[in-house]
LOLUM-107363 format. One record per residue (C-alpha): z, x, y. Coordinates in steps of 0.001 Angstrom, whole numbers, padded with zeros to 6 digits, always signed. Example, Ala and Ser with C-alpha at 12.3 -4.5 7.8 and 13.67 -1.06 7.14 Angstrom:
<recs>
+007800+012300-004500
+007140+013670-001060
</recs>
This chain:
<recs>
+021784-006820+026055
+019862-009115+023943
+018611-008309+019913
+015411-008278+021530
+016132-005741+023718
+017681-003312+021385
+014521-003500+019796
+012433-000244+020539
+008900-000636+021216
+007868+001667+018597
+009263-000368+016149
+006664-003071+017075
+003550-000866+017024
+004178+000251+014021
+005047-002748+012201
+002024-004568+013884
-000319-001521+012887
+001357-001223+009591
+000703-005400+008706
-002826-005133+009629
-003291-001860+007303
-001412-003270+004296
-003735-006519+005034
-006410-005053+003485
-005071-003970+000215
-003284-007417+000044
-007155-008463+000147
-008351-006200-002298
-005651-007008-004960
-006393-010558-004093
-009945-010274-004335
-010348-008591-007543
-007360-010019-009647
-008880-013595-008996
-012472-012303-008898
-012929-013671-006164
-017516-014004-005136
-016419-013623-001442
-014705-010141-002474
-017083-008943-005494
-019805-009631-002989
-018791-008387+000180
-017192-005124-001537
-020075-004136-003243
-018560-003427-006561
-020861-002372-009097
-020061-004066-012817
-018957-000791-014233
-016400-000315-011725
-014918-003960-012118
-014775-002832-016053
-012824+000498-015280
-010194-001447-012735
-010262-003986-015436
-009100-001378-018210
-006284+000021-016662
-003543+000105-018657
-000563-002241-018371
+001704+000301-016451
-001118+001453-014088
-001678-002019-013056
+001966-002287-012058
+001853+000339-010328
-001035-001300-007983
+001262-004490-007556
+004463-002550-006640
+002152-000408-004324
+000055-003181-002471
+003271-005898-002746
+005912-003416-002107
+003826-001811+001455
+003447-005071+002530
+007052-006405+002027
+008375-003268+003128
+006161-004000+006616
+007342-007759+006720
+011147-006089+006229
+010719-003967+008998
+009755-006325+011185
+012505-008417+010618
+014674-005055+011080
+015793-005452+007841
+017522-002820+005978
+015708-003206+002988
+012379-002466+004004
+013584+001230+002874
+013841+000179-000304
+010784-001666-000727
+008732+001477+000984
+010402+003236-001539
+008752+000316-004010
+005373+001127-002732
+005395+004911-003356
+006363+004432-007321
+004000+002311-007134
+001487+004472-005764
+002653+007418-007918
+001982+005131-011075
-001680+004654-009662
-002211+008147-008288
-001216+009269-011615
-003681+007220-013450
-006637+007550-010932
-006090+011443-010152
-004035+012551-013241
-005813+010928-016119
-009307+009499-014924
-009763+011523-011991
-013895+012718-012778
-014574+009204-014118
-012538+007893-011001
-014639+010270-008632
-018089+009563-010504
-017654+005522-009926
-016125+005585-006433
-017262+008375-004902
-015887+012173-003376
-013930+010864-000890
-011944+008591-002675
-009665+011034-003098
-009829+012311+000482
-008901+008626+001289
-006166+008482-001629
-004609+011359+000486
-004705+009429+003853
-002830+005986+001339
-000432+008828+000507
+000694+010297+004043
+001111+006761+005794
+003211+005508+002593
+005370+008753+002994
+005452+007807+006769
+006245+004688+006492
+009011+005208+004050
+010415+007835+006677
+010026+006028+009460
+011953+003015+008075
+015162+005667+006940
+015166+006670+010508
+014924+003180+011849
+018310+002689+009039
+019927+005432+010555
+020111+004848+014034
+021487+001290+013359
+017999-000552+014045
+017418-001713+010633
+020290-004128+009544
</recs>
């Protein structure tokens, strides 16, 4: 048998459907840490939502790089059937707590009030595929697909 072949499918779906999710945060973080007009524009952002992004504090806005970078290194990792794409899921999620905690824990009626109710409906859905994700990738370690 080839590497190829010892490969299971699944592992391709969900790496391929993983890369194109994570390609949108990877645009977002993009977009608004170089202010980009293509992103401003295209998002819609209103200028007192750019001001509240832009006053998060220091450790919040780590926690949105390890998040967005760790997701989609963790994706590239798995890809590669690399062992470490545990690890950097595991990345992601601190960094998603750090955010979560910010957005929800601290700011969550201003966060609400600028982005609207179901931003925290869709925080929810972030949460469960990180978690998945994250699993997924031990499992893939365990049985010896991840190396």
């Amino acid at each position: 048998m080839t590497e190829a072949q010892k490969t299971p499918w699944h592992l391709w779906a969900v790496g391929i459907l993983s890369f194109l999710w994570h390609c949108i945060p990877v645009s977002d973080y993009i977009g608004f840490k170089t202010k980009a007009a293509w992103y401003i524009e295209s998002s819609g952002l209103k200028p007192e939502q750019i001001a509240w992004v832009d006053a998060f504090p220091i450790w919040a806005d780590i926690g949105w790089a390890l998040g967005v970078w760790g997701a989609m290194a963790g994706t590239l990792l798995l890809l590669l059937r690399n062992r470490h794409a545990v690890t950097a899921f595991l990345v992601s999620l601190i960094g998603l707590a750090l955010m979560s905690l910010y957005q929800v824990g601290m700011q969550a009626s201003e966060y609400q009030a600028l982005f609207g109710e179901g931003v925290l409906m869709f925080l929810g859905v972030i949460w469960a595929i990180a978690i998945a994700l994250y699993a997924y990738a031990r499992a893939m370690k365990a049985k010896g697909v991840l190396r």
